[in-house]
C-alpha positions as a printed Julia matrix, in Angstrom:
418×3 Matrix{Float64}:
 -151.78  -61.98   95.4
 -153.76  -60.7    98.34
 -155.59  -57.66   96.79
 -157.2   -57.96   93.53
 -161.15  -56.93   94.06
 -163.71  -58.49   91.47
 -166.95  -55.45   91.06
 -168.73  -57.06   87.64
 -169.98  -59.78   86.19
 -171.43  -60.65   83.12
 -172.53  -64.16   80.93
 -173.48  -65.29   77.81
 -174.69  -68.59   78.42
 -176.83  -71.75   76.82
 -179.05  -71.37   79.51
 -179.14  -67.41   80.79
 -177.96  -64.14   79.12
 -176.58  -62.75   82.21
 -174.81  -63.45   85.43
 -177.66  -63.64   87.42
 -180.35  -65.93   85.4
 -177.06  -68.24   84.75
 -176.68  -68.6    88.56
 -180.58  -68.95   88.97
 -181.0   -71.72   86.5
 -177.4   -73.56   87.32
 -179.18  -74.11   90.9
 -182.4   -75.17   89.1
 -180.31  -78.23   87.85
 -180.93  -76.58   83.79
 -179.44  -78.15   80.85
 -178.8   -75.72   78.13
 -178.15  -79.39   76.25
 -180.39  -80.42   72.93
 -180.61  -81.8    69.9
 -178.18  -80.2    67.26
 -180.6   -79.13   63.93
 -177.99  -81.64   61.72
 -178.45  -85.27   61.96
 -175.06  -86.97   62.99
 -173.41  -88.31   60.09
 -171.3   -90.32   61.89
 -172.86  -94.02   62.64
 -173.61  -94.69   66.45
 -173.26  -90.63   67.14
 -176.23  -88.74   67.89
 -175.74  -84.94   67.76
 -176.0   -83.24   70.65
 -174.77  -79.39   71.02
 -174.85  -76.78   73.85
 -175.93  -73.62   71.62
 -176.73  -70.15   73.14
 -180.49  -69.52   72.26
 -182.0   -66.12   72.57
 -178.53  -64.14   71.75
 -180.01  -60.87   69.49
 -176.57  -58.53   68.66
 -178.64  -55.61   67.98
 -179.39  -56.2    71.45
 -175.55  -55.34   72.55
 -174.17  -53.37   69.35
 -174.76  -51.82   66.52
 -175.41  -53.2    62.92
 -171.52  -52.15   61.79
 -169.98  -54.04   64.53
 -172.25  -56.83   64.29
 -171.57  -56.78   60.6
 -167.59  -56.57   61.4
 -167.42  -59.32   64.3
 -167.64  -63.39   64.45
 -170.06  -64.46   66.84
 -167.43  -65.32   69.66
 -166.7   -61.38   69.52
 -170.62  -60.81   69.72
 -170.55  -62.5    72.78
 -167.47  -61.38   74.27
 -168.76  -57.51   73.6
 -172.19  -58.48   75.21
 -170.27  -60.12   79.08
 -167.74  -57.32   78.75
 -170.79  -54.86   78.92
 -172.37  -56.37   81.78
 -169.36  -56.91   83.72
 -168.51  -52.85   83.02
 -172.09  -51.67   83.65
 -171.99  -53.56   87.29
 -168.62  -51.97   87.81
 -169.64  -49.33   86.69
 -166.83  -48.02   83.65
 -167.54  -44.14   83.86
 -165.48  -43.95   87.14
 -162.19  -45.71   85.3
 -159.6   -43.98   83.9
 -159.12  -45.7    80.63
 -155.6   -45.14   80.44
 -155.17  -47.35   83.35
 -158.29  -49.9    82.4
 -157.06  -52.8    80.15
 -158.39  -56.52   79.06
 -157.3   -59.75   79.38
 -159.33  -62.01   77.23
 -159.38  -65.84   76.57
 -160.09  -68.17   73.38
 -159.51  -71.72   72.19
 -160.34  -70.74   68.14
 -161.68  -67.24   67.83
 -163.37  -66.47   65.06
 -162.8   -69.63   63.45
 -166.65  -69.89   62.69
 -166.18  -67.1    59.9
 -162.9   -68.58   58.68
 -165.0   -71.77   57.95
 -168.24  -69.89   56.63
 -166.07  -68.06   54.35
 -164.14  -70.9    52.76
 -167.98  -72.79   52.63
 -168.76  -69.55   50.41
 -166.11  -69.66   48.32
 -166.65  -73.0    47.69
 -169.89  -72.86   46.86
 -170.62  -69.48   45.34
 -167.37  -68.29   44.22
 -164.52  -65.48   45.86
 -167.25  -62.74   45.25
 -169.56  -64.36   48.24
 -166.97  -64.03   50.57
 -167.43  -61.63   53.04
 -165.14  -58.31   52.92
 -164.3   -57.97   56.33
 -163.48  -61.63   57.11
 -159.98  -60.91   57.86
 -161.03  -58.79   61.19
 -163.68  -61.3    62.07
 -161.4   -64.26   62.19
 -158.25  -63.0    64.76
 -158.53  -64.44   67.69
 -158.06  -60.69   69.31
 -160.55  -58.93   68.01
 -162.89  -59.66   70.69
 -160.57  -57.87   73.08
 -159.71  -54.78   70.59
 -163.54  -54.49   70.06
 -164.43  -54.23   73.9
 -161.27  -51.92   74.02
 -162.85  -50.08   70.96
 -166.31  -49.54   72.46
 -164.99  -47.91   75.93
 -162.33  -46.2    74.73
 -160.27  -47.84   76.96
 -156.01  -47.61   76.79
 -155.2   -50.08   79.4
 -153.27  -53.4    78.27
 -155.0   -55.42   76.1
 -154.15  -59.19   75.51
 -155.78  -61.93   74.0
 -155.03  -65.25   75.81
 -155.6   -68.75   73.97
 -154.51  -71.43   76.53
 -157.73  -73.53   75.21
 -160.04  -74.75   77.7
 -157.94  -72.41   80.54
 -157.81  -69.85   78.61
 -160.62  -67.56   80.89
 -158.61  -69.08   83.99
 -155.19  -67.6    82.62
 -156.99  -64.95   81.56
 -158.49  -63.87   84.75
 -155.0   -64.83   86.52
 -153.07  -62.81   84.1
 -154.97  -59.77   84.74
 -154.73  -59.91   88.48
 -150.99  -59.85   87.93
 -151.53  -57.05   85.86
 -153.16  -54.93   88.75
 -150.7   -56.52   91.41
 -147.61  -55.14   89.55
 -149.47  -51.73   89.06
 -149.6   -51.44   85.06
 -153.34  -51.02   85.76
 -155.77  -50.1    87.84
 -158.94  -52.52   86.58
 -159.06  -54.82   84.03
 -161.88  -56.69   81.95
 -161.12  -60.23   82.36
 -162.45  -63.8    81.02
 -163.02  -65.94   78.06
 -165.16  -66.8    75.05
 -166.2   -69.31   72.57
 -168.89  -69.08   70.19
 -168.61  -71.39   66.41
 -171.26  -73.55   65.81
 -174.61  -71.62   65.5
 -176.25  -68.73   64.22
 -177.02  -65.64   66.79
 -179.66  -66.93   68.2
 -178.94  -70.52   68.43
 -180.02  -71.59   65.25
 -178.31  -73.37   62.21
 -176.79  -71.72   59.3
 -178.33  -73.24   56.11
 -176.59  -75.78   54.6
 -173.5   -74.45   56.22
 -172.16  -76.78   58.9
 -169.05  -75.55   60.87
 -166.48  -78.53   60.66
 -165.4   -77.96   64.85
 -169.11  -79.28   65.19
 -167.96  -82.95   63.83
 -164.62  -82.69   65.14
 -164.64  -83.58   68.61
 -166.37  -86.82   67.48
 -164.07  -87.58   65.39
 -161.49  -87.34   67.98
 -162.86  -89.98   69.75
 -164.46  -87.39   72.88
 -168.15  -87.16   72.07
 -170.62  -89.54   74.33
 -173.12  -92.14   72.18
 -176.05  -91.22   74.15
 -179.79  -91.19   72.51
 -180.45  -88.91   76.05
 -179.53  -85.38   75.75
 -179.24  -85.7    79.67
 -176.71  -88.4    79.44
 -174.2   -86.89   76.77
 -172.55  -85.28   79.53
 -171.79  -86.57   82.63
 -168.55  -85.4    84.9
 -167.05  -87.17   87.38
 -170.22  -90.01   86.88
 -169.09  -94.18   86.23
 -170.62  -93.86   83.07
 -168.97  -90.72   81.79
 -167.77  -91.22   78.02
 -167.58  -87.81   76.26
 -168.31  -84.01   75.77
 -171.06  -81.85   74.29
 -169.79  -78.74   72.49
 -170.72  -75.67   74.06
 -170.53  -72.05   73.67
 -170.87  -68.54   75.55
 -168.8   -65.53   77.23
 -167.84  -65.34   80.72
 -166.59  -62.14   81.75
 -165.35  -60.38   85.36
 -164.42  -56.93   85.4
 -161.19  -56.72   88.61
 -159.54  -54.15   90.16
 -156.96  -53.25   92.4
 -158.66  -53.32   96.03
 -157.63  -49.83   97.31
 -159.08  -48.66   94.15
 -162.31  -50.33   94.23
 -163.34  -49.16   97.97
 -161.58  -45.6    96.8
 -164.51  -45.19   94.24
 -167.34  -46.89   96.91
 -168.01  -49.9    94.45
 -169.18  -53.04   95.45
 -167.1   -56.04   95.92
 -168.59  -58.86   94.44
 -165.3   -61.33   95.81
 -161.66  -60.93   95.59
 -158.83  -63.2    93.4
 -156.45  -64.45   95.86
 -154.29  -66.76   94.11
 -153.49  -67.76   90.71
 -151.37  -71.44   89.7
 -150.71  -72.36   86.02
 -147.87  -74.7    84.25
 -147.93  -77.47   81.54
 -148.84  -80.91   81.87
 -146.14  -81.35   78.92
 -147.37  -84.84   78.74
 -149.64  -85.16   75.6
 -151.54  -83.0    73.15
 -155.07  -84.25   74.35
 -155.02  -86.48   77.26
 -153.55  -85.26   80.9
 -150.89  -87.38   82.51
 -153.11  -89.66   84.49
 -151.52  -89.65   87.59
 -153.03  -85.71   88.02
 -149.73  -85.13   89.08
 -148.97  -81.6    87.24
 -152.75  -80.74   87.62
 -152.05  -80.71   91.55
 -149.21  -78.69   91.04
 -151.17  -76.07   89.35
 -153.54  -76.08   92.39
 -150.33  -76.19   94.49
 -149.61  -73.24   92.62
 -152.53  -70.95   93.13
 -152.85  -72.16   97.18
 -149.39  -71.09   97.37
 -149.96  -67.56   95.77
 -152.89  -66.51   98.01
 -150.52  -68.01  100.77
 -153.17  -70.96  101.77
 -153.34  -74.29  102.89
 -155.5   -76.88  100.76
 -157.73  -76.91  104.73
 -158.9   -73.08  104.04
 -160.54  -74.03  100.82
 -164.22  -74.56  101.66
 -165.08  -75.81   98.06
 -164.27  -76.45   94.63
 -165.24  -76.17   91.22
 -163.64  -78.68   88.84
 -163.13  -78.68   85.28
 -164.54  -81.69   85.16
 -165.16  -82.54   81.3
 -167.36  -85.85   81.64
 -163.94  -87.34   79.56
 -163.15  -90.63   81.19
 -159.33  -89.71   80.78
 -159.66  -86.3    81.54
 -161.89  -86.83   84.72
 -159.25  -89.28   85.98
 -156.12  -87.29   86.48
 -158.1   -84.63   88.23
 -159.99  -86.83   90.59
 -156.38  -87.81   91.83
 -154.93  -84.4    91.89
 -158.14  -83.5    93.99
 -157.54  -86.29   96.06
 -153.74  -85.95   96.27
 -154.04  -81.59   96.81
 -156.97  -81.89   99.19
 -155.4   -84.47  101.33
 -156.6   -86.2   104.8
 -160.23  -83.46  104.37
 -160.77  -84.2   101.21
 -164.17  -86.52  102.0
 -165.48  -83.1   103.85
 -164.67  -80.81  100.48
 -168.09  -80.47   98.5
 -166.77  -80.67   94.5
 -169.26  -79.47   91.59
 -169.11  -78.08   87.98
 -170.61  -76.55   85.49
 -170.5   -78.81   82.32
 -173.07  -80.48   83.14
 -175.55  -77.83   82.88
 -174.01  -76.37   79.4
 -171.68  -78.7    77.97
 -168.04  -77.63   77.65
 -168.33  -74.11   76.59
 -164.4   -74.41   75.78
 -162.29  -71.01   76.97
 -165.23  -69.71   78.98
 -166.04  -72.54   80.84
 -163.55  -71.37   83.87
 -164.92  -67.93   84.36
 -168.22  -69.45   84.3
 -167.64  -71.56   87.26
 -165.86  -68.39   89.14
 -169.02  -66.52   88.65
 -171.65  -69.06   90.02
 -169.62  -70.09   92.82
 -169.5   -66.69   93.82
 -172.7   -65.68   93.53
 -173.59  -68.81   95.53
 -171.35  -67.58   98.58
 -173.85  -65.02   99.19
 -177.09  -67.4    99.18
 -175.24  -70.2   101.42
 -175.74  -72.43   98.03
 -172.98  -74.43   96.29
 -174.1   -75.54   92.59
 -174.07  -79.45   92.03
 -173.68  -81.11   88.6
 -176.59  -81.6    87.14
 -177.31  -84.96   85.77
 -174.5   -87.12   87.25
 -175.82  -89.61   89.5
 -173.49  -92.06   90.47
 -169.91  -90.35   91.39
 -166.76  -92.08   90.64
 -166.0   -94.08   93.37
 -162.64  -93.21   93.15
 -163.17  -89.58   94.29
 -162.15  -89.07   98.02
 -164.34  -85.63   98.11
 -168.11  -85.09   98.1
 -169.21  -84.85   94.47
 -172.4   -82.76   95.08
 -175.07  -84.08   92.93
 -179.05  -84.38   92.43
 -179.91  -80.44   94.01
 -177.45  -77.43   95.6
 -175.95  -77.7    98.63
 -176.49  -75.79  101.44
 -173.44  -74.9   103.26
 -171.76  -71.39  103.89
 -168.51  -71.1   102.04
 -166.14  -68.08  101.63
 -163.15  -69.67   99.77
 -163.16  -71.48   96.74
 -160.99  -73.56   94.8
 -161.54  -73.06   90.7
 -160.26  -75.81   88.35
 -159.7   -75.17   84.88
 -157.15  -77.57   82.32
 -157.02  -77.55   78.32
 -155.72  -78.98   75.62
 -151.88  -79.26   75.24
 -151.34  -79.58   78.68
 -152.4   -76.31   79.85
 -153.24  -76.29   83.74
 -154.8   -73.18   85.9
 -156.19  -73.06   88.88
 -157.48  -70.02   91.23
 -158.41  -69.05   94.57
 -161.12  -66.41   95.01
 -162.8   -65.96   98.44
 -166.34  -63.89   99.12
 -164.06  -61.37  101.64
């Protein structure tokens, strides 16, 4: 994959509704983390959530497709639209413009809302167009929908790597010539209101389940719910928000005068086939993925200049790819500067990849790599610089992105600035 030109961005994000202020504020060390508006129910939990405040649809569509569409849609339509505008759509053909797009549950926010309704108030109160707000590709079909646009369009759910696979399955697209551009990334969005605000008595039951699972962190500090790659790691915060990159084939991009924002080199995803939650721990398969994508941009581990992990704040799950760091990165890895975003929004589950793509590119052209905000003391068993406490300022032009889900589902990419 040597050609594959990315020319938009866009982000829906707990702390900034657009590529830009996201970038601004991940550098600022934000947390988009707070206080969830429903106690914890479950004794020595507190309630933490990483909600997207300040989201208005009418903003991004009109009052029949907000009417028509689960949130995770909402905010899928309102990335896609940024990453288009910078791209600028008008100059696609749409028979040759497609989507790739990632979720963990679509709309499974309106699945539970309307089974809370019926429940409550009877079949009448459930809500007649439930049935297109709950598939999980209707937030592709509805960005397809509003540009007119004929190109492919997929729907990806490869949980937390889903906007990785996404991304990576697009830039296959273009490589094998089936299109010309593609919207690409992920979503998640099923615990609040628009707006970031609770729904009434309603509580969405993936807001308790993570806890229940054993992955949620104790703290009473908002700050310390979430903590990758730090000793005292112990859980998630559930997140939300849209991360979306508009690619195209190279030739075409610098055909039409657009800008290049970066360019997707290399692409690496397998299974872990090892457990349904909890990587194997050696990392092993999570190196191969990196393998993977070094090996498709036809690079060495020594031409990466940095990387953003997954990096969950799990103590299991920040294990396994501490060693497949250490084991991919080799003899340079305590020169390779390491970061994430999770930190500053919790894990905003299939978006969470594209997020980190977008940042670390934007940061490529300020000299600036993000750090994690709020870790302090890095596992000591990471061989690499875990950048923590403020940005660092280094110039880097490749970069390593990390992103691994649930069921064993690995990706990794290489995107460089040129």
């Amino acid at each position: 994959m040597h050609d594959v030109a990315i020319t938009g961005m866009g982000i829906i994000s707990a702390i900034g509704l657009s590529a830009g202020e996201f970038h601004r504020r991940v550098l600022e060390g934000a947390c988009g983390i707070g206080p969830a508006p429903w106690a914890s129910a479950l004794p020595g939990q507190r309630a933490w959530w990483g909600t997207v405040a300040g989201f208005v649809p009418r903003d991004w569509m009109d009052d029949k497709i907000e009417d028509g569409t689960d949130l995770f849609a909402q905010f899928a339509l309102a990335a896609a639209e940024q990453a288009l505008h910078q791209a600028g759509v008008g100059t696609f053909d749409p028979l040759r413009t497609g989507i790739v797009h990632g979720t963990s549950i679509g709309g499974s926010r309106a699945l539970m809302k309307a089974q809370h309704r019926l429940e409550t108030d009877g079949p009448q109160a459930i809500p007649r167009k439930t049935e297109i707000q709950i598939y999980p590709n209707m937030a592709a079909s509805q960005i397809a929908m509003r540009h007119r646009l004929h190109g492919p369009s997929l729907t990806v759910t490869t949980a937390c790597a889903s906007s990785l696979d996404a991304i990576g399955t697009a830039a296959w697209l273009i490589e094998s010539g089936r299109a010309d551009a593609i919207v690409a990334g992920g979503t998640e969005g099923g615990i609040s209101l628009p707006g970031g605000g609770a729904d009434g008595a309603f509580v969405p039951a993936t807001f308790y389940t993570s806890t229940l699972y054993g992955m949620t962190a104790p703290s009473s500090d908002p700050r310390h719910a979430m903590l990758p790659f730090d000793v005292k790691r112990s859980g998630i915060v559930v997140g939300e928000g849209s991360a979306m990159l508009m690619l195209e084939r190279g030739a075409h991009a610098r055909a039409r005068g657009a800008e290049i924002l970066g360019y997707v080199r290399g692409y690496g995803t397998l299974a872990d086939a090892f457990h349904p939650s909890a990587p194997d721990p050696s990392g092993q398969w999570e190196a191969r993925a990196m393998e993977l994508a070094l090996a498709d941009a036809g690079m060495a581990a020594d031409d990466v200049d940095a990387l953003i992990a997954h990096a969950t704040g799990t103590p299991k799950g920040d294990t396994a790819e501490i060693r497949a760091i250490n084991r991919v990165h080799g003899k340079r890895r305590a020169a390779l500067p390491v970061a994430g975003v999770k930190g500053h929004v919790g894990h905003s589950g299939a978006s969470s990849g594209a997020m980190g793509v977008i940042t670390g590119l934007l940061g490529m052209r300020e000299d600036r790599f993000l750090h994690i905000a709020n870790t302090d003391q890095p596992d000591p068993e990471a061989s690499f610089e875990v950048v923590i406490g403020q940005p660092k300022a280094m110039r880097y032009r490749c970069l390593q992105v990390n992103a691994f889900g649930f069921g064993g589902q690995n990706a990794s990419l290489i995107v460089t600035r040129d």
